[in-house]
C-alpha positions in Angstrom: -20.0 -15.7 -6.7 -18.2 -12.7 -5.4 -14.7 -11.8 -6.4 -13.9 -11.7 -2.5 -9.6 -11.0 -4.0 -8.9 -7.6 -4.5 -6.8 -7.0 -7.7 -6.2 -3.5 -7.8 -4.5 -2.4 -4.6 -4.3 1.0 -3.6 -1.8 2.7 -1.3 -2.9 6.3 -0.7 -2.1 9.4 1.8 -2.8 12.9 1.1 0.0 12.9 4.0 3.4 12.7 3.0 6.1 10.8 4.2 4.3 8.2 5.7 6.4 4.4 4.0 3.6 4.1 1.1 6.3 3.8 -1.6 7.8 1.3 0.7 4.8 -0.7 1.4 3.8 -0.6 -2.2 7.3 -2.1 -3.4 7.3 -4.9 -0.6 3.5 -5.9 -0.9 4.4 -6.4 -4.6 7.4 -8.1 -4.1 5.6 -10.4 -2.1 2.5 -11.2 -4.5 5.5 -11.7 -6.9 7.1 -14.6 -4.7 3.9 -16.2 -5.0 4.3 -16.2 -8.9 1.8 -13.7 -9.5 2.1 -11.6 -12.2 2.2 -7.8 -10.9 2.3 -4.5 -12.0 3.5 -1.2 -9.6 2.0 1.9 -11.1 4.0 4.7 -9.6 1.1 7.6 -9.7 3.3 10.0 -7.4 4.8 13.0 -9.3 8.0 12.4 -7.6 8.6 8.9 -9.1 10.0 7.6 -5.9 9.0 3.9 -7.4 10.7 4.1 -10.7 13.6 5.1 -9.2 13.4 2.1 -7.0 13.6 -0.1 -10.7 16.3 1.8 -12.3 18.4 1.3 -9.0 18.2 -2.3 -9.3 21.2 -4.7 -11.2 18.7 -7.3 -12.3 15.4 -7.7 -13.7 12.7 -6.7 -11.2 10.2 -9.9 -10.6 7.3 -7.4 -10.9 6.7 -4.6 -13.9 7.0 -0.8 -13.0 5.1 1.9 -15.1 5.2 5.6 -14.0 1.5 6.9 -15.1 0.8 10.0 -12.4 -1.7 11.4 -14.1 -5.6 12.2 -13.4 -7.2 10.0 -15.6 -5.8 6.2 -13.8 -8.9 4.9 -13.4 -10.1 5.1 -17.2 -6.8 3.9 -18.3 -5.8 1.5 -15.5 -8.5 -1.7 -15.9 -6.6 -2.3 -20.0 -3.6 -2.3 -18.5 -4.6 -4.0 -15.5 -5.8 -7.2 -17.8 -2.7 -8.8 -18.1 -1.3 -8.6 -15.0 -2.8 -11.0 -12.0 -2.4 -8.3 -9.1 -1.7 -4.6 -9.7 -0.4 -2.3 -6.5 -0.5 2.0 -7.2 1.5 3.5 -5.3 -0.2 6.7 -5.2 0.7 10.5 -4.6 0.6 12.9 -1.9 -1.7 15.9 -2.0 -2.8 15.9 -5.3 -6.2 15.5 -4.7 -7.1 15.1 -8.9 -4.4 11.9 -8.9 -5.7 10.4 -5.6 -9.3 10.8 -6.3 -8.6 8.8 -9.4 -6.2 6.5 -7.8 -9.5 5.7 -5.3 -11.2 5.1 -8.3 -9.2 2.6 -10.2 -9.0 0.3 -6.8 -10.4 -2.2 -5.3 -9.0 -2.1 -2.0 -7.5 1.1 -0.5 -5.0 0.8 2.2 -4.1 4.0 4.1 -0.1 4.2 6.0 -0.1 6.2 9.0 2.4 6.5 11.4 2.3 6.1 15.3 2.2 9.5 15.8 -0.4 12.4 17.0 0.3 14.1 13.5 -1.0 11.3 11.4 -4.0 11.2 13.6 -5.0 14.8 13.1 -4.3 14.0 9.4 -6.9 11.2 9.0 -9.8 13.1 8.7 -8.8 13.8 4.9 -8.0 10.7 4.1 -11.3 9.4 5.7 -13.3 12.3 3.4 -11.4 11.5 0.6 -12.3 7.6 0.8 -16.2 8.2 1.8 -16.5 10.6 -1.2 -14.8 7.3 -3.5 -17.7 5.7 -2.4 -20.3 7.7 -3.4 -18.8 6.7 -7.2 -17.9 3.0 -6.2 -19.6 1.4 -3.8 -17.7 -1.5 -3.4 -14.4 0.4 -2.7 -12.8 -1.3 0.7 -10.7 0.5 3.0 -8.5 0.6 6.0 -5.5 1.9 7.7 -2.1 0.3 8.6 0.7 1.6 11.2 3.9 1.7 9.4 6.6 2.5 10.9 5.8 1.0 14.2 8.0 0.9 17.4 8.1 -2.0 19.8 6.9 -1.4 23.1 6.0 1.7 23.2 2.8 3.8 24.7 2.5 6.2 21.6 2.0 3.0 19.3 -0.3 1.3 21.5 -2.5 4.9 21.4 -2.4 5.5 18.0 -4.0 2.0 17.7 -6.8 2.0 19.4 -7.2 6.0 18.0 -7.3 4.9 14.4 -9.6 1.9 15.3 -12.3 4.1 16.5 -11.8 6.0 12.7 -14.7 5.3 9.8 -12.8 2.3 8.3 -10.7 -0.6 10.2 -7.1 -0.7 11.3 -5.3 -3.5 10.3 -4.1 -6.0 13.0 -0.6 -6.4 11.3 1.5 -3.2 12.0 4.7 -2.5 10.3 7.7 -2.4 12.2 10.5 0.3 12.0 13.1 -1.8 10.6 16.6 -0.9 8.9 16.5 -3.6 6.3 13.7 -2.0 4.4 15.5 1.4 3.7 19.0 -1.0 3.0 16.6 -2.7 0.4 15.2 0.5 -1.3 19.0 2.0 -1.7 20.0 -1.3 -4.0 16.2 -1.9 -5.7 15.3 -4.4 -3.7 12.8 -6.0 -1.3 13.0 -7.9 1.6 11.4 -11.3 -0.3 14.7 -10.4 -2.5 16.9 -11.2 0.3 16.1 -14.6 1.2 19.7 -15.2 2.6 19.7 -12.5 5.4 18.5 -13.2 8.7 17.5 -9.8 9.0 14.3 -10.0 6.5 13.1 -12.8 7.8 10.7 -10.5 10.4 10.7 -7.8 7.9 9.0 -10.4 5.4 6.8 -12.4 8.0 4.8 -9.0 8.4 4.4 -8.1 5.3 3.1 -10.9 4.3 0.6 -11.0 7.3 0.0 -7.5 6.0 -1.0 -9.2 2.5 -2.9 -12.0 4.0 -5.0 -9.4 6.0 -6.3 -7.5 2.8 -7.6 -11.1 1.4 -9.4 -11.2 4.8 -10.8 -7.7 5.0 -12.5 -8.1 1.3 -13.7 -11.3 2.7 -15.3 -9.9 5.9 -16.6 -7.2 3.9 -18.3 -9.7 1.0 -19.8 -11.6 3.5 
């Protein structure tokens, strides 16, 4: 039988900037909630994840290790053994760490933002993903908006742009929300703050967002 549930989940942009560190933390934090057993492997230089632990006042329901060097993918599936779901939250512009980043996953999920920028972007992220391949051929990939507005005609184009890329574009868009960067200032995230009204939406979508990958590496096993 096909393993159709993707353990190793990367979140890589050669594009800066674009929520990955976010996504990474909250997509953990919800495979966590599940009882899961997780591990964030923070593989950008900057260490924008670790800080995230170190801010926190309690223990953080998922492990964080910082490990942004070239050689992930050799080192990742022993340290990937005890843990049931592993996110990397992977670096910018460094094409030796992302190539190996690419490597070590299973399924690679791409932010972009609703912008013309991002768009004009894409085409390295799309080489960078097809030339994965050539190595592992059962590497999955697709992009998510992050970042989204409500409502409004850019987001709407940059949809239906990215769906006419290589790779699909996932049906669950994140929303610009407050609560995420309020979460991220305290080490926290948003399946942390089950008593505020605020995450509810914020945590609905992510999970959607979760619940989409199972699907894609369905689709694609099929």
């Amino acid at each position: 039988m096909i393993d159709t549930n993707p353990k190793i989940i990367g979140l890589l942009q050669q594009k800066g900037g674009v929520g990955k560190t976010t996504l990474s933390l909250n997509l953990a934090g919800y495979f966590a909630s599940l009882g899961e057993r997780v591990l964030l492997v923070d593989a950008d230089p900057q260490g924008s994840s670790l800080s995230w632990s170190n801010a926190r006042d309690d223990a953080s329901p998922f492990m964080v290790i910082g490990k942004a060097v070239p050689n992930i993918h050799k080192d990742l599936p022993e340290i990937a053994s005890d843990y049931d779901r592993v996110i990397i939250d992977g670096a910018p512009g460094v094409n030796g760490l992302i190539r190996s980043c690419l490597l070590a996953s299973d399924f690679v999920l791409v932010p972009v933002q609703p912008s013309p920028f991002d768009i004009w972007a894409c085409a390295d992220a799309i080489e960078q993903v097809h030339e994965a391949i050539t190595f592992k051929d059962n590497l999955k990939a697709a992009f998510v908006i992050n970042r989204k507005i409500s409502n409004t005609v850019i987001g709407k184009k940059v949809f239906k742009a990215f769906s006419e890329q290589d790779f699909p574009v996932m049906d669950t868009a994140i929303h610009q929300r407050v609560i995420y960067a309020e979460c991220a200032s305290i080490g926290k995230t948003v399946f942390d703050m089950s008593d505020a009204a605020t995450a509810k939406s914020a945590q609905l979508e992510i999970k959607r967002l979760a619940r989409e990958i199972m699907q894609q590496q369905e689709r694609a096993a099929a």
